[in-house]
C-alpha positions as CSV (number, residue, x, y, z in Angstrom):
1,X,0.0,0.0,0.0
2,X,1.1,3.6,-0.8
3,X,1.9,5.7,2.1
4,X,1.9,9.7,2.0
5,X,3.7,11.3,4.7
6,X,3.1,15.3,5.1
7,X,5.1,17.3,7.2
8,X,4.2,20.2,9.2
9,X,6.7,22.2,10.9
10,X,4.7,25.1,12.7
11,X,2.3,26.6,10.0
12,X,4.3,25.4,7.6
13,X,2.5,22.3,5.5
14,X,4.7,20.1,3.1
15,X,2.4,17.6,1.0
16,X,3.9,14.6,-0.3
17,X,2.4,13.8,-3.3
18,X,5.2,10.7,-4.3
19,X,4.8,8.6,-1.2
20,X,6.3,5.0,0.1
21,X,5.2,1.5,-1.1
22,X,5.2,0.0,2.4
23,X,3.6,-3.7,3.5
24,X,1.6,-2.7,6.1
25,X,0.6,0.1,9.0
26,X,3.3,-1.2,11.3
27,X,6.3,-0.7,8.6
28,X,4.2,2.9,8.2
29,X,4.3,3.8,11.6
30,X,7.9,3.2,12.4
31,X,8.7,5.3,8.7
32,X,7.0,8.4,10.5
33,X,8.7,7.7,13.8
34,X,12.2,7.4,12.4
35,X,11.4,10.4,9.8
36,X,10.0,12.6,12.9
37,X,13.3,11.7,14.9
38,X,15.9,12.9,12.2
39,X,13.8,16.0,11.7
40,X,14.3,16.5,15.5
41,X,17.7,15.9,15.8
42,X,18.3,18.1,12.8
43,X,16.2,21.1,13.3
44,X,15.5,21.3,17.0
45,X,15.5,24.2,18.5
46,X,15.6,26.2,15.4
47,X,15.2,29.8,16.6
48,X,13.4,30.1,20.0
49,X,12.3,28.2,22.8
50,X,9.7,26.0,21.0
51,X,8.8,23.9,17.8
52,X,6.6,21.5,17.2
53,X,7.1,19.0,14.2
54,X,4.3,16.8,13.0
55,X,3.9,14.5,10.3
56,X,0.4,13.4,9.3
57,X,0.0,9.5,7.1
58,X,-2.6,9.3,4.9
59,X,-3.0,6.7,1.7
60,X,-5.6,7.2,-0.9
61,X,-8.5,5.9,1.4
62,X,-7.5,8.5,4.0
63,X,-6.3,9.6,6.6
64,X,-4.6,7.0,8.8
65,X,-2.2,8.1,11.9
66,X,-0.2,11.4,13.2
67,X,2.9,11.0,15.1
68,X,4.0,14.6,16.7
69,X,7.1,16.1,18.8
70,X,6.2,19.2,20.7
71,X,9.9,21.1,21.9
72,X,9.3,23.5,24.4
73,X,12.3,25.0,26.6
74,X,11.3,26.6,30.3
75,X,13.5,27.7,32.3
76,X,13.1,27.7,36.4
77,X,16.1,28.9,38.1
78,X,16.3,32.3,36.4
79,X,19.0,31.4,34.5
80,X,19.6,31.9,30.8
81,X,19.8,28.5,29.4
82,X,22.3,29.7,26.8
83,X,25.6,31.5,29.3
84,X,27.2,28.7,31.4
């Protein structure tokens, strides 16, 4: 079954209109978990304190799963996180 994995990244949408020949909705899920964890380890945080980076899978009888990664920095001492 074909697999179409759109990213969001904040407002911003990506469709994918190629998507992934995959055997099943396991093999899909763990393709938007791995995806979602290289777009986090490459982008997070990008400029601020927050992100969130989602990545909705659909095929062409709809809409199937969303796996999601919400970043959020707070800081409770008072100190800035970014001075040592």
């Amino acid at each position: 079954m074909i697999y179409f994995f759109d990213v969001r990244d904040g407002d911003d949408l990506s469709h994918d209109d190629t998507g992934i020949d995959l055997p099943d909705p396991a093999a899909a899920r763990l393709q938007a978990t791995l995806a979602l964890t290289e777009m986090a380890r490459d982008d997070l945080p990008s400029n601020g304190d927050e992100r969130k980076l989602s990545i909705h899978v659909r095929t062409a009888e709809g809409p199937q799963f969303d796996v999601s990664l919400d970043y959020e920095l707070q800081v409770t001492s008072g100190q800035n996180p970014d001075q040592d």
